[in-house]
N, C-alpha and C positions, 0 to 999 in steps of 0.2 A: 811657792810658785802658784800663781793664779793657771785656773781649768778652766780653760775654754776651750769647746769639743768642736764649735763651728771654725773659727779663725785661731788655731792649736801659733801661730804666730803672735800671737797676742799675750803680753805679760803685765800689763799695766791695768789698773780695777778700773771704774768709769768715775769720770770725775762728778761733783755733787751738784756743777752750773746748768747743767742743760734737763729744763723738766717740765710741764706745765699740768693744770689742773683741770679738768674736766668735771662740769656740774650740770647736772641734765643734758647730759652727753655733749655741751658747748665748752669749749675753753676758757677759761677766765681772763682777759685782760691783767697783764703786768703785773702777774702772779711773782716775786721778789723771794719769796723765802717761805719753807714749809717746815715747822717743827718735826724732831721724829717720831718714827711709828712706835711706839712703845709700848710693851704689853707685861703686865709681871702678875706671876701665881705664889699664891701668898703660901707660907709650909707652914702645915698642920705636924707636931708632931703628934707620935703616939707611941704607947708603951704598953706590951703586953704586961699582965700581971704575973706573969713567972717569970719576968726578967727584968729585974727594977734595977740596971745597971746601965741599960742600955735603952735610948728609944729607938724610934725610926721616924722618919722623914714624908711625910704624904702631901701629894700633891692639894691645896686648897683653888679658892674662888680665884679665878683671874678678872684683874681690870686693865682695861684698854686707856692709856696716857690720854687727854685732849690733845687736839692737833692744833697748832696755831697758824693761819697764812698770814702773809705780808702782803701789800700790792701797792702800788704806786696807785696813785690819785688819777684815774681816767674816767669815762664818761659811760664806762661799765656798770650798771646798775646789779649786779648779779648778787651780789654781797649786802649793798643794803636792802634791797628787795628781798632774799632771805632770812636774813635778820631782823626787817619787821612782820614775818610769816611769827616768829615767836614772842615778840612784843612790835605793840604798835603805840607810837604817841596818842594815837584817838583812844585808844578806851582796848581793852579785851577783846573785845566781841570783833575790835579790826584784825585780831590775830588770827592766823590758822592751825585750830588742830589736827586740819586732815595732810596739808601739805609741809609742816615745819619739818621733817625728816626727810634728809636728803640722801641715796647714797653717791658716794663724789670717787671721780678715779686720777692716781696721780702716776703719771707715766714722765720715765724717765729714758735718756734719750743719749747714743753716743757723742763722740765729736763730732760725727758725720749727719748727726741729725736722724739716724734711726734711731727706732722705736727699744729699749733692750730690756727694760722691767714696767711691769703696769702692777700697782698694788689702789686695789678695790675697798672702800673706809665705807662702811655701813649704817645707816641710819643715824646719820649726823645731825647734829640740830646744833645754834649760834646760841651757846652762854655768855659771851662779851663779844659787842661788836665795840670798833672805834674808826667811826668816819675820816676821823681827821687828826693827824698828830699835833703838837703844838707847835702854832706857827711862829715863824720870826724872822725878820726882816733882814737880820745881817747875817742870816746862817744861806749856805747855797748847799742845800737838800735837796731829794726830794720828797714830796706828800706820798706818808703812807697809812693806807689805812690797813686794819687790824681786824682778823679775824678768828675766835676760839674756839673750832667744833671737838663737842662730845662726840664720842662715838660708840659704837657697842660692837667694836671689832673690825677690823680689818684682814685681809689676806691675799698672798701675792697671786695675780692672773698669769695660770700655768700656760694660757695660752699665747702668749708672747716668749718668743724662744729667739735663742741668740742666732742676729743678722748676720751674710755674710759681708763682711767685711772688704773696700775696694785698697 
């Protein structure tokens, strides 16, 4: 049984549809789909030397998954405009290394349209953008483009705490 301490009426988790993206504190436009937050610490074992029957288990280096967004094709620049912060068609020097690191916040959201988890992704930077899916004429789609932020961690905003519920 799901805990929920605000709305204890409540037994159903939140579904995955209602979420959007915030990058420089603005929402992103027709934000579609956000890969998951991923994190894994790799195991070190070890073995003391008067016990060679048995090891043990330590914790090692953790890495943070890439995040990939989706979005529908709109007149949002936010995406490409970041994505040429780390390459530019003009040459290097149009890139920036003071601004390519972004941190991005994704909040997610009940039926009712409150606010119910906000997880905060850290110094993000675009290692694949994709402006434009392939087109074709006898397919009814729509245009999405593609986004694949690194990241160096993520973690959930305790300061978003469960709404109550009408």
């Amino acid at each position: 049984m799901a805990k929920f301490t605000v709305n204890t009426h409540r037994f159903d988790p939140y579904r995955n549809f209602k979420f959007r993206v915030r990058v420089d504190g603005q929402y992103v436009a027709g934000v579609s789909k956000v890969s998951a937050l991923k994190r894994t610490t790799e195991v070190t074992p070890w073995r003391e030397g008067g016990d060679p029957s048995t090891s043990r288990q330590l914790p090692g280096k953790t890495t943070y998954a890439a995040v990939t967004l989706e979005a529908g094709l709109t007149h949002d620049t936010t995406f490409e405009a970041w994505a040429s912060l780390v390459h530019n068609y003009q040459g290097d020097a149009a890139g920036s290394l003071k601004n390519f690191r972004k941190n991005i916040s994704i909040d997610v959201f009940n039926e009712a349209g409150q606010r119910v988890h906000s997880y905060n992704l850290f110094r993000c930077w675009v290692s694949e953008y994709q402006a434009l899916p392939d087109l074709d004429a006898s397919a009814n789609a729509v245009a999405i483009q593609t986004l694949k932020l690194e990241n160096e961690g993520w973690e959930r905003d305790t300061s978003v705490t469960e709404p109550t519920e009408a």
